[in-house]
C-alpha positions as a Markdown table, in Angstrom:
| # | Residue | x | y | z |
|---|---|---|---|---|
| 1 | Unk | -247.0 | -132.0 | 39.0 |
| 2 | Unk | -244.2 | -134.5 | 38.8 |
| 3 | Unk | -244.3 | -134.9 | 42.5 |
| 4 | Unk | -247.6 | -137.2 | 41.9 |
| 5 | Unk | -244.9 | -139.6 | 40.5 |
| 6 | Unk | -242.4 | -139.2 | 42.8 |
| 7 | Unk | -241.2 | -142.2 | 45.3 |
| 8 | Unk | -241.3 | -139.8 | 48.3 |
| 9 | Unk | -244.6 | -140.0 | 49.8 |
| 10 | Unk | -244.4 | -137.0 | 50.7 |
| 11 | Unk | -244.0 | -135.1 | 47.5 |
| 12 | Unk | -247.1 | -137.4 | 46.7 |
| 13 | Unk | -249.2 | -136.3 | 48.9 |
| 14 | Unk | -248.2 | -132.5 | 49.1 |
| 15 | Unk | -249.2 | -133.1 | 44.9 |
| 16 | Unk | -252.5 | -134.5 | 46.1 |
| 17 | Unk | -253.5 | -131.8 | 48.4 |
| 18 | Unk | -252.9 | -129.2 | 46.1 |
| 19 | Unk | -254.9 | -130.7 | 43.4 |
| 20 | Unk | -257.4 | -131.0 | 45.9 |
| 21 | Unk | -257.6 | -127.0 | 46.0 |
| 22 | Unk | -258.1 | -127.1 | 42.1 |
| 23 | Unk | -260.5 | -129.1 | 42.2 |
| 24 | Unk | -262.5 | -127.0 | 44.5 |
| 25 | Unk | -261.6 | -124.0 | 42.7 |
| 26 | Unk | -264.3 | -121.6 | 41.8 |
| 27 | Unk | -262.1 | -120.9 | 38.4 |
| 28 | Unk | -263.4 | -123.9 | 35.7 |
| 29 | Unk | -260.7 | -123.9 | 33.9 |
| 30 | Unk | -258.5 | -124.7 | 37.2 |
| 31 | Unk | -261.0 | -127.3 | 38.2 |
| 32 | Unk | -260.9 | -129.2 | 34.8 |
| 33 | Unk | -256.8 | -128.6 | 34.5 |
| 34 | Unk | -256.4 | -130.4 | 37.9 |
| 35 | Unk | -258.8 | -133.1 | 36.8 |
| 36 | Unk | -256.8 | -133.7 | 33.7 |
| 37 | Unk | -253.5 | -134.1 | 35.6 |
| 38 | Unk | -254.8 | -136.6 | 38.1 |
| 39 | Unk | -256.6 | -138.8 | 35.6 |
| 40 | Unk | -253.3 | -139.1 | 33.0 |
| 41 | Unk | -251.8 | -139.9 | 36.6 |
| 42 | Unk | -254.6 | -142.4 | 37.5 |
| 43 | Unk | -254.0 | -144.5 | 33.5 |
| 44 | Unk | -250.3 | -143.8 | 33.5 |
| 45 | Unk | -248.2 | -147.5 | 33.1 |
| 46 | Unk | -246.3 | -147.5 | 36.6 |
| 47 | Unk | -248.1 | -144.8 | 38.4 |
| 48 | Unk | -248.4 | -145.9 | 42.4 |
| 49 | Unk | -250.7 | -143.7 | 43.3 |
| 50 | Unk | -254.4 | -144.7 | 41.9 |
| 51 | Unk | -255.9 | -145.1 | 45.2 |
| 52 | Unk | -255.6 | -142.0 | 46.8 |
| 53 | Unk | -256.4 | -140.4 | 43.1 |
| 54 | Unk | -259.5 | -142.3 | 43.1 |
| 55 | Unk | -260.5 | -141.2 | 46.3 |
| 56 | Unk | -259.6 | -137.4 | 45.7 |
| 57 | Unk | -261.8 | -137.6 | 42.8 |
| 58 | Unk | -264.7 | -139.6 | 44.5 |
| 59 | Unk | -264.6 | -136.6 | 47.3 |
| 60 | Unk | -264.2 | -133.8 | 45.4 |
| 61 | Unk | -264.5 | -133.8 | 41.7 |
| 62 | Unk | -268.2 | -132.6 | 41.5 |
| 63 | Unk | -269.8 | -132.4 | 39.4 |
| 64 | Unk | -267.3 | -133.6 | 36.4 |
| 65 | Unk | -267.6 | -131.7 | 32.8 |
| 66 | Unk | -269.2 | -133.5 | 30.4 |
| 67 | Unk | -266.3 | -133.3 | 28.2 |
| 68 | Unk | -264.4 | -135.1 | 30.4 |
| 69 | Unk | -266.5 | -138.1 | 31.2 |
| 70 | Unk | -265.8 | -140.5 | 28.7 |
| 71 | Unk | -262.0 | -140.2 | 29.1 |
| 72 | Unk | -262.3 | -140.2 | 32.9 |
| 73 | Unk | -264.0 | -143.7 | 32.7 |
| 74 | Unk | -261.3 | -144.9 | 30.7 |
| 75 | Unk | -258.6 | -143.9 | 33.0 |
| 76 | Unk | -260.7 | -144.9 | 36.2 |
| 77 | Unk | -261.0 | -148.2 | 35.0 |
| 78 | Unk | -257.4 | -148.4 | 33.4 |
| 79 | Unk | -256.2 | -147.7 | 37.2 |
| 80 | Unk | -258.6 | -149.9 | 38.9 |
| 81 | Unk | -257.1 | -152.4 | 36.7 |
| 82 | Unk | -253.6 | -152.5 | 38.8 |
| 83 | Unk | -256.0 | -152.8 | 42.0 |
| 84 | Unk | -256.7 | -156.0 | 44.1 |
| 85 | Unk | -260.8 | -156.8 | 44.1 |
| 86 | Unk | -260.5 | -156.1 | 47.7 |
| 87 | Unk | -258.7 | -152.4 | 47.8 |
| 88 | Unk | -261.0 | -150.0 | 49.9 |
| 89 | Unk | -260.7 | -147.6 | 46.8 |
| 90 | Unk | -262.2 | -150.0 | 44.4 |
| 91 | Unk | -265.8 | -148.9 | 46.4 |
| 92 | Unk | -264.2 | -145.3 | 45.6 |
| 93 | Unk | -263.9 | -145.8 | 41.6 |
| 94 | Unk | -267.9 | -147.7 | 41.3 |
| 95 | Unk | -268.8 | -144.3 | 43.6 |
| 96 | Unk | -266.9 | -142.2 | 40.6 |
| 97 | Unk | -268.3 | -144.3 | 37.6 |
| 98 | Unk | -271.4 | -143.9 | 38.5 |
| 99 | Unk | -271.3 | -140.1 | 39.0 |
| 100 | Unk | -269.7 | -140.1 | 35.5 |
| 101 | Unk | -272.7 | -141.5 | 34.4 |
| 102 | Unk | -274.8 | -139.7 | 35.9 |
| 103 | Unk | -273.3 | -136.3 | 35.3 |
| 104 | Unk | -272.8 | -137.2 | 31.2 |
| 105 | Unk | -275.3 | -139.5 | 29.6 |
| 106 | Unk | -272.0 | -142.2 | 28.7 |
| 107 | Unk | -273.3 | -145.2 | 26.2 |
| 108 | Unk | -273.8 | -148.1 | 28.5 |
| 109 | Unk | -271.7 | -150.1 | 26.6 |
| 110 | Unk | -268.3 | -149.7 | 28.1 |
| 111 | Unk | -269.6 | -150.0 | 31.5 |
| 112 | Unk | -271.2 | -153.7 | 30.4 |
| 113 | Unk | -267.8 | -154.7 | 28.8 |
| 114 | Unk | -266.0 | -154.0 | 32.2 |
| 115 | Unk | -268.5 | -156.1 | 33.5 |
| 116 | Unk | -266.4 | -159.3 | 31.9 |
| 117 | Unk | -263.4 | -157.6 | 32.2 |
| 118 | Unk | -260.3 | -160.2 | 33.1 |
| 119 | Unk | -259.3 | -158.0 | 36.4 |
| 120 | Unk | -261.7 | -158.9 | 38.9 |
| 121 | Unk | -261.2 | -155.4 | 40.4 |
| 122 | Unk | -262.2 | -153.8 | 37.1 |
| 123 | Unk | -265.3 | -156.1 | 37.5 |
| 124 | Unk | -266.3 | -155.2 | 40.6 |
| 125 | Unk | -265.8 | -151.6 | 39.9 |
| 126 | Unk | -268.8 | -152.1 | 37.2 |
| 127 | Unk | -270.6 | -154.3 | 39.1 |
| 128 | Unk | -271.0 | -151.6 | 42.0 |
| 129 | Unk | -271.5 | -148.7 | 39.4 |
| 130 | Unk | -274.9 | -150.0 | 38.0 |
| 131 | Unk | -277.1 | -150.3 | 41.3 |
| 132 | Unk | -276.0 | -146.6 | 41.8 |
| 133 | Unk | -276.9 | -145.7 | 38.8 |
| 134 | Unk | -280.5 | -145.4 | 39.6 |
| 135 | Unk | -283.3 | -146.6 | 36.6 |
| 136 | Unk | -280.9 | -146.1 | 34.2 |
| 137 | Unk | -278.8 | -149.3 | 34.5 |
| 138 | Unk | -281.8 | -151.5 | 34.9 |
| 139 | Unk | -281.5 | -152.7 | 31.2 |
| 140 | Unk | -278.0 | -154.3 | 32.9 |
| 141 | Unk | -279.8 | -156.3 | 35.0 |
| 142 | Unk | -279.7 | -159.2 | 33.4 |
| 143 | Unk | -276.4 | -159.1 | 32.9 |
| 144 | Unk | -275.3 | -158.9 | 36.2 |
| 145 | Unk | -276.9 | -161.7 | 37.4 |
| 146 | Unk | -274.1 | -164.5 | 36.4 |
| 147 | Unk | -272.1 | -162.7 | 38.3 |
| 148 | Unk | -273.6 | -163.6 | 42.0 |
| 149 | Unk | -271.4 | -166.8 | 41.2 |
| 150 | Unk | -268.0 | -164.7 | 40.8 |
| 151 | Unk | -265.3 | -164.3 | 42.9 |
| 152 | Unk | -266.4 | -163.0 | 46.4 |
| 153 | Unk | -265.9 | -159.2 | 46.2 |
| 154 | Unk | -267.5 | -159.4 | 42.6 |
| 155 | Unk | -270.5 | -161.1 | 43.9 |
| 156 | Unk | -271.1 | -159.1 | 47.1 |
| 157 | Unk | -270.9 | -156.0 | 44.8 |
| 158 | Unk | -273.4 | -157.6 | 42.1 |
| 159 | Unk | -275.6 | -158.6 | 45.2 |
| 160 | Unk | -276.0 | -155.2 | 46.3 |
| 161 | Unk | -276.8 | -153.8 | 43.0 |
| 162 | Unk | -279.0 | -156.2 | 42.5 |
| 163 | Unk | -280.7 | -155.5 | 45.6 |
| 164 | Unk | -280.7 | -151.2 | 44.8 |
| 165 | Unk | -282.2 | -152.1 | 41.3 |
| 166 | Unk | -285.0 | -154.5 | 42.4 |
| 167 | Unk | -287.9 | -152.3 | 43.2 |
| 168 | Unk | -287.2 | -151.2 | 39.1 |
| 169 | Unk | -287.0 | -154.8 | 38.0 |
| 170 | Unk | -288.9 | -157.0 | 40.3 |
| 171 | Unk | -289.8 | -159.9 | 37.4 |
| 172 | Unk | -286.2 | -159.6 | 37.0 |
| 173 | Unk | -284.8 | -159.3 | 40.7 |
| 174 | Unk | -287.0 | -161.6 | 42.8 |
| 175 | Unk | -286.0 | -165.1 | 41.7 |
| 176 | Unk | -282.2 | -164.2 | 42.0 |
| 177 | Unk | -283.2 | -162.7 | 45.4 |
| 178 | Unk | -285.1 | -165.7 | 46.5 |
| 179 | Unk | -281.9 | -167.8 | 45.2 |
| 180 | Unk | -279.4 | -165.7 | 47.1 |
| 181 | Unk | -281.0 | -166.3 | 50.2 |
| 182 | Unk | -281.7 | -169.6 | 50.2 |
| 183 | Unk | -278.1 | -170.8 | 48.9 |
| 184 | Unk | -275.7 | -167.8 | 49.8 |
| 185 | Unk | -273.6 | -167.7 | 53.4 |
| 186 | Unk | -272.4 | -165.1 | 55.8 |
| 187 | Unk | -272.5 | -161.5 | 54.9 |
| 188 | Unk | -274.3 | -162.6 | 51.8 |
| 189 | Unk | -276.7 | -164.0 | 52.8 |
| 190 | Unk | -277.9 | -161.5 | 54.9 |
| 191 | Unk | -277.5 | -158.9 | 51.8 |
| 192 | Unk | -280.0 | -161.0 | 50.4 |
| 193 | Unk | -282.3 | -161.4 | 53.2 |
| 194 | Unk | -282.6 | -157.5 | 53.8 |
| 195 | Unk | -283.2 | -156.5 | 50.1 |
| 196 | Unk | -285.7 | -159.2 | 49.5 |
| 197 | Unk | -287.4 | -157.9 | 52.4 |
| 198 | Unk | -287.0 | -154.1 | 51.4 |
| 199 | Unk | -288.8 | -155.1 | 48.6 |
| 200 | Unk | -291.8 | -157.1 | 49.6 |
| 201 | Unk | -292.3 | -154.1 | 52.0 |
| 202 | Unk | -292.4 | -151.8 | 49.2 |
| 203 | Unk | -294.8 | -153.8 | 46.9 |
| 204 | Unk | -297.2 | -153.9 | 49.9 |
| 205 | Unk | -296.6 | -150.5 | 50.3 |
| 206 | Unk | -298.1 | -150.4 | 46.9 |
| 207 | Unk | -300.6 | -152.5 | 47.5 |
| 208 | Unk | -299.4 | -155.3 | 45.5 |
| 209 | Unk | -300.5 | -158.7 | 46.1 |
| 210 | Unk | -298.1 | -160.4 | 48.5 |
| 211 | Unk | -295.8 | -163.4 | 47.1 |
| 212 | Unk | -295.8 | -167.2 | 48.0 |
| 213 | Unk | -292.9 | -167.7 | 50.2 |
| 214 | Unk | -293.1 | -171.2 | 50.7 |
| 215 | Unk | -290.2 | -172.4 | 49.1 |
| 216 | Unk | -288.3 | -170.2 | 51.3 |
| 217 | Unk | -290.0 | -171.3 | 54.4 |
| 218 | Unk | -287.8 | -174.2 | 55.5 |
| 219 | Unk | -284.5 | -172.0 | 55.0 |
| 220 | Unk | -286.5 | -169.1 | 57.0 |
| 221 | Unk | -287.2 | -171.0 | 59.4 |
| 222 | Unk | -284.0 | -172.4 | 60.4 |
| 223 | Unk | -282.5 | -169.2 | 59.6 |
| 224 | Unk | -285.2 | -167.4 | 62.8 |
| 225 | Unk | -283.5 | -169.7 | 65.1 |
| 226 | Unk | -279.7 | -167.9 | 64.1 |
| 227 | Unk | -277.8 | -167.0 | 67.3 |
| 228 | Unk | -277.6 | -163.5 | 65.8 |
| 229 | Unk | -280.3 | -161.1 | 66.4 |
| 230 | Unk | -280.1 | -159.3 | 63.0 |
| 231 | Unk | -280.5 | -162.4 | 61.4 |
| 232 | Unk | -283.5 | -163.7 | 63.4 |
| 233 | Unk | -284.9 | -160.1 | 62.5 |
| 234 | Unk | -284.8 | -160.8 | 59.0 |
| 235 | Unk | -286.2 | -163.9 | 59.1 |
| 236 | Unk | -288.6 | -163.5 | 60.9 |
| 237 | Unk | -289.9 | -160.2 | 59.1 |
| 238 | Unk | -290.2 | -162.5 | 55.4 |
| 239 | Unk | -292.0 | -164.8 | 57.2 |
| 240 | Unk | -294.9 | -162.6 | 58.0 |
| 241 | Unk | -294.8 | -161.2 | 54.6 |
| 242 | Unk | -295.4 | -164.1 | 52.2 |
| 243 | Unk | -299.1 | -164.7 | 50.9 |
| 244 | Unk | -299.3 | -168.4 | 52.7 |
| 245 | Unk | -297.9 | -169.5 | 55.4 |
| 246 | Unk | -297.7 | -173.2 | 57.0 |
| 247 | Unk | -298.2 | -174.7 | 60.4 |
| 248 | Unk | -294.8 | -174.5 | 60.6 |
| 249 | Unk | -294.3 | -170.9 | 59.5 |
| 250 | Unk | -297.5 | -169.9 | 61.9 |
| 251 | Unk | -295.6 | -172.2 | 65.0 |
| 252 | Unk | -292.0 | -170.8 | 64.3 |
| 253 | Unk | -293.8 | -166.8 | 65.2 |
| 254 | Unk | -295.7 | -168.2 | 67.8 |
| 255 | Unk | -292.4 | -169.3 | 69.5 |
| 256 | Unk | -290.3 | -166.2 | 69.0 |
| 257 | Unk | -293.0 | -164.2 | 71.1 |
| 258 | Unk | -290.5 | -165.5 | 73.5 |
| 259 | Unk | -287.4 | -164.6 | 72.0 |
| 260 | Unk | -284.7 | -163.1 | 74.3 |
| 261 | Unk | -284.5 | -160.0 | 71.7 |
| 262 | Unk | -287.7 | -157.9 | 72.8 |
| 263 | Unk | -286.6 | -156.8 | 68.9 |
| 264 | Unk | -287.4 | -159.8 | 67.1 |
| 265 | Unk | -290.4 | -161.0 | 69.8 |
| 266 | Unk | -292.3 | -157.6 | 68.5 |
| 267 | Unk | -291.4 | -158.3 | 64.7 |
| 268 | Unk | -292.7 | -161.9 | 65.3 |
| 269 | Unk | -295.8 | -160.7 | 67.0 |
| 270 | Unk | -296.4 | -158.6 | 64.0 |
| 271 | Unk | -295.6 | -161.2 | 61.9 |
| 272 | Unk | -298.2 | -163.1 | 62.7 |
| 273 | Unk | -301.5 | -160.7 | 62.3 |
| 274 | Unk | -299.9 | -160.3 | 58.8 |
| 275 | Unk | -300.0 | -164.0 | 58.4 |
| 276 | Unk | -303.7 | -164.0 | 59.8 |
| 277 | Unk | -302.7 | -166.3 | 63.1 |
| 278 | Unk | -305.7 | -165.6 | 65.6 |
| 279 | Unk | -304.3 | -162.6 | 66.9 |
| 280 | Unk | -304.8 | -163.1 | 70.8 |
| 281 | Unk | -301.1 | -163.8 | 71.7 |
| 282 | Unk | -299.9 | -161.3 | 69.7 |
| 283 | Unk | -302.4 | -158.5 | 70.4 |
| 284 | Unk | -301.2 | -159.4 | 74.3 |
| 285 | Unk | -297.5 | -159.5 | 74.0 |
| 286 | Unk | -297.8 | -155.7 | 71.6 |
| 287 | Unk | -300.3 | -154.9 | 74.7 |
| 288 | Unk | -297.9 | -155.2 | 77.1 |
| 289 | Unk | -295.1 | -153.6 | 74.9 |
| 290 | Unk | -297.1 | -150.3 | 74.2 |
| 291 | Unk | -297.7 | -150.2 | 77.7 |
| 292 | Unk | -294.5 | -150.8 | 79.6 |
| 293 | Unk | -293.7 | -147.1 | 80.5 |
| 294 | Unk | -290.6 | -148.8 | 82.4 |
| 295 | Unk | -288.8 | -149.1 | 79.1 |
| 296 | Unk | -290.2 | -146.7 | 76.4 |
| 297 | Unk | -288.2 | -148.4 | 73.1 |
| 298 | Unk | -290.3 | -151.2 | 73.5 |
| 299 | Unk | -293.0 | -149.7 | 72.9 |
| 300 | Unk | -291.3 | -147.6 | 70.5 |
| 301 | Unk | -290.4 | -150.5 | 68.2 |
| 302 | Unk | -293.5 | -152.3 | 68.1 |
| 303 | Unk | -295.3 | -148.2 | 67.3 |
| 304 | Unk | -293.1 | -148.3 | 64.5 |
| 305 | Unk | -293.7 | -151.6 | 63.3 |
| 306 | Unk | -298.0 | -151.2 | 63.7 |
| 307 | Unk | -297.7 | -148.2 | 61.4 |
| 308 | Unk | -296.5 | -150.2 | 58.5 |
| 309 | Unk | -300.0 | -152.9 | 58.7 |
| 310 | Unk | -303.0 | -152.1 | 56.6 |
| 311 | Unk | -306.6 | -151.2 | 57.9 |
| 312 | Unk | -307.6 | -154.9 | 57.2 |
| 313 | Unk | -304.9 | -156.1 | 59.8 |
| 314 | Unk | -304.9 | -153.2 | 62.7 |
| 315 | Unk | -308.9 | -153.6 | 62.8 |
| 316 | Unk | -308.6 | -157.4 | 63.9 |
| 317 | Unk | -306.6 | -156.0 | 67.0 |
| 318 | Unk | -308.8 | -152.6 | 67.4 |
| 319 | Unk | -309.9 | -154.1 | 71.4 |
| 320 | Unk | -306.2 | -154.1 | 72.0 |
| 321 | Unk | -305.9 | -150.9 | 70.3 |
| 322 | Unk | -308.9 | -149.0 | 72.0 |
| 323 | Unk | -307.3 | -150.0 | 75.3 |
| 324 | Unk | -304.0 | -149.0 | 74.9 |
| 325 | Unk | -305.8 | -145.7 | 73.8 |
| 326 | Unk | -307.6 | -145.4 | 76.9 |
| 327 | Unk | -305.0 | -146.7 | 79.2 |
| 328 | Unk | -301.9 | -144.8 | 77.8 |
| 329 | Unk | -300.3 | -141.8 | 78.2 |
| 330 | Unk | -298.0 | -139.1 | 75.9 |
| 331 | Unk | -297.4 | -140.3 | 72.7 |
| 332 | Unk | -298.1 | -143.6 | 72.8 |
| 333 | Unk | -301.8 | -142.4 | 72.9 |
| 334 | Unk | -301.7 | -140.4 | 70.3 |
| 335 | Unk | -299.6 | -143.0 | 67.3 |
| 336 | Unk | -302.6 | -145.4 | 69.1 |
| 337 | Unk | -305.2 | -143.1 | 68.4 |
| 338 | Unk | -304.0 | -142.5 | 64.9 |
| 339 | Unk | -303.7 | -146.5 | 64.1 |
| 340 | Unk | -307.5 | -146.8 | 65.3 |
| 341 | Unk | -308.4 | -144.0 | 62.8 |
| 342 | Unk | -306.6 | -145.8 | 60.2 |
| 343 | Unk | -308.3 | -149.0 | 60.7 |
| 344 | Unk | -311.7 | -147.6 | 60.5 |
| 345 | Unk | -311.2 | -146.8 | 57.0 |
């Protein structure tokens, strides 16, 4: 397969499409041959072709022999290596790592060595393995923290691990959560914002005592009043899901019942029976959402967010509730009927 190497692009890719085949083969012995060519391509000094390798064997190479593991995390990382950070197929080779780990029990070792590696590429690579790694990487946790103050495509991929690990490591995950989104920026930031409150829903969920979120309240709060909607979303859904909540918290809701996004009016409405606000505004703006036949995803959103409250909160709206049930028609009726059920439990 000396076309792999050729200058020609497309020799290359004729190579790469063939190799494709062998991987799929149903033959095992073609499968793992055509594995073995691409990754001594892949660590070769000079090769030019890593990121199409990578993806190939992201796509395709499924699920990889044990045998082969340990020398194909060697030569995805030696390739990586001659990568920018910012390459699309550096996502491709953390996607491959962390099948290699989870198709061959690999020594976490080398994975937390790459994560200091020199090449930020290399460390990004790790740093995006672990959070798909599942329970297993959790013990890296702590190492990965430092590195939500490296470079930016490091960080963003240690964020997001962070943020698939967290529900396994809460002690561990919240603090750096609560940090991220009170100091990070951009795209960042709003990482941090929607796995912090991924998993305060989860623990109440579980029935876990909700958190204090008051040292997040003034950067909450400022962030519910971002032009963009997503944003405002966010924020406004960690506000209703801290244990105590200020005037302040309770008056920011209060005023985005009137937010031009019927989106983020509904999730403050909500918000605030989970705070314990008297519920009278909000039980009349969700009244008039579950009831506006003109424009069924209204009341389609705030259906969807009523599911999600405890018996406790839906039975201090059950008036509401009980005339929405005999008002309504279809399926608003019904989910209605369902919630009253619920909160007479």
């Amino acid at each position: 397969m000396s076309f792999l190497s050729a200058s020609d692009s497309r020799r290359v890719a004729q190579a790469l499409e063939l190799l494709g085949e062998a991987l799929c083969a149903d033959d095992e012995a073609t499968r793992e041959r055509a594995a073995e060519v691409l990754l001594a391509e892949l660590a070769r000094e000079g090769a030019v072709s890593q990121g199409p390798i990578l993806q190939l064997l992201q796509l395709s190479w499924w699920p990889p022999p044990v045998k082969l593991a340990a020398p194909a995390l060697a030569a995805v990382l030696t390739g990586v290596s001659r990568l920018p950070a910012d390459a699309h197929e550096v996502d491709d080779a953390a996607l491959l790592v962390a099948n290699l780990y989870l198709a061959a029990s690999l020594p976490l070792g080398a994975l937390e060595e790459s994560l200091g590696h020199a090449r930020a590429s290399v460390r990004k690579v790790a740093a995006g393995a672990v959070g798909r790694m599942g329970p297993g990487a959790v013990s890296l946790l702590p190492r990965l923290l430092p590195m939500l103050d490296d470079v930016e495509p490091v960080a963003g991929a240690a964020l997001e691990s962070l943020g698939s690990l967290a529900p396994a490591a809460p002690e561990v995950a919240l603090p750096a959560l609560f940090d991220q989104v009170a100091r990070a920026e951009g795209a960042r930031q709003y990482l941090a914002l929607t796995s912090l409150r991924s998993l305060l829903e989860d623990r109440r969920r579980e029935d876990h005592p909700a958190l204090d979120l008051t040292s997040l309240d003034a950067v909450l709060s400022s962030m519910a009043e971002d032009p963009q909607v997503p944003i405002r979303l966010e924020a406004i859904s960690l506000l209703g899901l801290g244990r105590l909540s200020s005037l302040t918290t309770v008056a920011t809701l209060r005023r985005h019942l009137q937010d031009e996004s019927q989106d983020v009016a509904t999730c403050a409405a909500v918000a605030l029976l989970r705070v314990g606000a008297p519920p009278q505004e909000a039980a009349s703006f969700l009244y008039q959402q579950l009831m506006s036949g003109d424009a069924p995803a209204q009341a389609d959103a705030a259906l969807s967010l009523l599911e999600g409250l405890d018996a406790a909160t839906l039975a201090r709206i059950r008036d509401m509730l009980e005339a929405v049930a005999r008002e309504a028609r279809g399926p608003v009726r019904d989910t209605v009927q369902a919630l009253l059920r619920h909160a007479a439990r």
